[in-house]
C-alpha angles and dihedrals in degrees: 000000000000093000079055094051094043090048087054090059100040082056093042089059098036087057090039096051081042089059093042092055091054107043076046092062086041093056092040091049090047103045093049083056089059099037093046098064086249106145093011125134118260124227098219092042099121085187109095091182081055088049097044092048088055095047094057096047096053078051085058092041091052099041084045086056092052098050088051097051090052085053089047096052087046092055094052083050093058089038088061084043099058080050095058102038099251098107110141099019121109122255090219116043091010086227118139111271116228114267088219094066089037084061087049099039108007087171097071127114093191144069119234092245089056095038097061098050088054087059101051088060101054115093112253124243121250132235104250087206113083111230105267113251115244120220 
């Protein structure tokens, strides 16, 4: 029982630093987009349809970096976890996550019962257009 245990872990780790290296080269990948003017506004760009598309993609670049790093920060979570043995156990009830949801998401720290209660709490984002008038 304990190799098995052991394994598990092993395997749990092995699944979770693949994971990390890859939402790493995504961030890398991502962040050298954005570092190296790619996407950025020119100054002698006299479109402003051209301008405005760049703008928003370097938006979706930026919010794609910041999910990422959350990710990232989750993955490191579940990584100290595996360490400590409580790997697969949510942070918040303590009770076993479903290893369904650990497949799909091995990086999660929560259950979905949990989880959804965490996001219900946080405060939801805003639409930054204004609702058109309607005449």
């Amino acid at each position: 029982m304990a190799d098995q245990t052991k394994k598990a872990r092993a395997d749990q780790q092995q699944r979770l630093q693949e994971e990390r290296e890859r939402t790493l080269a995504q961030l890398k990948s991502l962040r050298s987009y954005v570092g190296s003017g790619t996407g950025r506004v020119s100054e002698a760009s006299a479109d402003s349809v051209d301008a405005a598309a760049d703008i928003s993609d370097r938006e979706k670049t930026l919010a794609i970096i910041q999910t990422l790093e959350q990710k990232l920060a989750a993955i490191e979570r579940a990584l100290r976890a595996t360490q400590r043995g409580s790997y697969g156990i949510c942070e918040v009830c303590g009770q076993p996550i479903d290893p369904g949801r650990l497949e799909v998401m091995p990086h999660t720290t929560t259950c979905v019962k949990c989880q959804a209660r965490l996001e219900r709490q946080q405060p939801r984002r805003s639409s930054t257009l204004a609702p058109l008038d309607e005449e």
